[in-house]
C-alpha positions in Angstrom: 19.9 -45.6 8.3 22.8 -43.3 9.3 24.5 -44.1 5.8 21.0 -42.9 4.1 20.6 -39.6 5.9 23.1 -37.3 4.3 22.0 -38.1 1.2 18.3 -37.2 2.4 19.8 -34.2 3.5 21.5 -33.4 0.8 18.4 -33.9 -1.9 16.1 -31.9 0.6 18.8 -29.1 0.1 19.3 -28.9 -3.5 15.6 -29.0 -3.9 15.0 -26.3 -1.2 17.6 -24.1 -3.1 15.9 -25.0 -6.3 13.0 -23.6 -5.3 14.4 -20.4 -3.9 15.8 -19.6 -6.8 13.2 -20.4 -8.6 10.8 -18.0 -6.6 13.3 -15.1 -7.1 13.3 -15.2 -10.6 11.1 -12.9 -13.1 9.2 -14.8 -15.5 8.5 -13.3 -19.2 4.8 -15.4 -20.4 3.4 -15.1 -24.0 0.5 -16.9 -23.6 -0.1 -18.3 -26.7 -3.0 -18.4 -28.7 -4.8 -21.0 -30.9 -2.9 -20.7 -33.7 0.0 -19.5 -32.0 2.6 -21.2 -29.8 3.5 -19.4 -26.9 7.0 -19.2 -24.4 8.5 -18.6 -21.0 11.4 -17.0 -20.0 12.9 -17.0 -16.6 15.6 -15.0 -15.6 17.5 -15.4 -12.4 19.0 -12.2 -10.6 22.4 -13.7 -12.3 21.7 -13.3 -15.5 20.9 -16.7 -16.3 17.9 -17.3 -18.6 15.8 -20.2 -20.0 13.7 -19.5 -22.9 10.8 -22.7 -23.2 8.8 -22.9 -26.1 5.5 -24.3 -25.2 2.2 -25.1 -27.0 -1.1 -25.2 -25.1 -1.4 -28.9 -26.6 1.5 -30.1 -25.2 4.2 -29.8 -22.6 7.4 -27.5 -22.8 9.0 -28.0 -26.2 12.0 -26.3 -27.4 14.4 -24.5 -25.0 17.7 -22.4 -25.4 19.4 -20.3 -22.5 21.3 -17.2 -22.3 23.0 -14.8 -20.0 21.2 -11.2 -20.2 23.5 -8.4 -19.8 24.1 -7.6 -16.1 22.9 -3.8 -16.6 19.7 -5.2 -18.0 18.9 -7.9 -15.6 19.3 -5.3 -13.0 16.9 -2.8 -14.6 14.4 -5.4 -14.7 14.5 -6.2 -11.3 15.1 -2.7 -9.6 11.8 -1.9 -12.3 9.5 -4.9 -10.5 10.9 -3.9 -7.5 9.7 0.0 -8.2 6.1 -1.0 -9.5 5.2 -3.2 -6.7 2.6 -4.4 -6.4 1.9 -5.1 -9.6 -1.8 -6.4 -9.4 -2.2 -2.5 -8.8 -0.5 -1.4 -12.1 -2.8 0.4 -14.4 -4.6 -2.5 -16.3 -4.9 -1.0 -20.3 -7.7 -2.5 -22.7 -6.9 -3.7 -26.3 -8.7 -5.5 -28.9 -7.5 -9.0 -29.9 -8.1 -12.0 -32.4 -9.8 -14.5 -31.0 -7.1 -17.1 -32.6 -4.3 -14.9 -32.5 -4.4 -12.5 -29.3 -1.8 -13.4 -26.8 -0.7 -12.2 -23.3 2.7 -10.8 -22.3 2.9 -10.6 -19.1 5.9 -10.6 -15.9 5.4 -13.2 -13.3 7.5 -12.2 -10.0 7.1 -13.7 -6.6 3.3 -14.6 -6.2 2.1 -11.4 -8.6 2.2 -11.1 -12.5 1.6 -7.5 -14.9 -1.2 -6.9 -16.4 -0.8 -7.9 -19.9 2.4 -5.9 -21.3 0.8 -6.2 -25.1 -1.6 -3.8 -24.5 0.2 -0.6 -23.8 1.5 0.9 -21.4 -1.6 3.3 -19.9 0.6 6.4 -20.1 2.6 4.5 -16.8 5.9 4.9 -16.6 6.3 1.9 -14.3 4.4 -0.2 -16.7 6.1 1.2 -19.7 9.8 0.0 -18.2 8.2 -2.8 -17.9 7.1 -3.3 -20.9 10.8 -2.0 -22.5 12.4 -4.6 -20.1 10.2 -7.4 -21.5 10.8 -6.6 -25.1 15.0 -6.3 -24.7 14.9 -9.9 -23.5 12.7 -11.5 -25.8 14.5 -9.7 -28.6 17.9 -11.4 -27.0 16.4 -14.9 -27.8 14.7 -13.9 -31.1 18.3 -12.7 -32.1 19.5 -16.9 -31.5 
């Protein structure tokens, strides 16, 4: 039992500090639609990001990874940070396809934009936002 406890210990770690990370990092959702696949992208406060293909009739297909550029990972994050909380963002109303609307939105901690597709409500916190988003999708449409 003594041989079997650091290894314990060291598992309970890594997945401890997996999730940490995991629970700092902003997440870019397009939702999909039924015609539509949708993605995920997470970036971590390094720079590090995962884009993830998904489809809402499977799991997770295609992924690719990138480093953003430090002066936009920042602005990202000092922009969530300004427009906290963001449940109490401005919440704009657009018109979409049944088959084709999708959602943009920015998961952070436990709270997520309204979606980002719709406009920014004349809100400048909302409309960073919304710039932020765009740059980094744009950085994996570019691969």
């Amino acid at each position: 039992m003594g041989k079997k406890a650091p290894v314990i210990a060291i598992a309970l770690t890594l997945s401890v500090t997996a999730t940490l990370h995991a629970a700092d990092s902003a997440v870019i959702v397009n939702s999909g639609s039924t015609n539509t696949a949708g993605f995920r992208i997470t970036v971590d406060p390094s720079g590090d990001a995962q884009y993830t293909a998904t489809s809402r009739k499977s799991e997770p297909k295609a992924a690719a990874q990138t480093h953003v550029p430090d002066a936009l990972v920042k602005r990202l994050y000092s922009d969530l940070d300004a427009a906290k909380p963001l449940a109490s963002l401005p919440h704009p109303r657009c018109i979409k396809s049944a088959s084709f609307g999708t959602r943009l939105t920015i998961e952070f901690g436990d709270s997520e934009t309204p979606d980002l597709s719709c406009g920014d409500g004349d809100n400048a916190k909302l409309r960073a936002l919304i710039r932020d988003a765009q740059e980094i999708v744009t950085l994996f449409q570019a691969q």
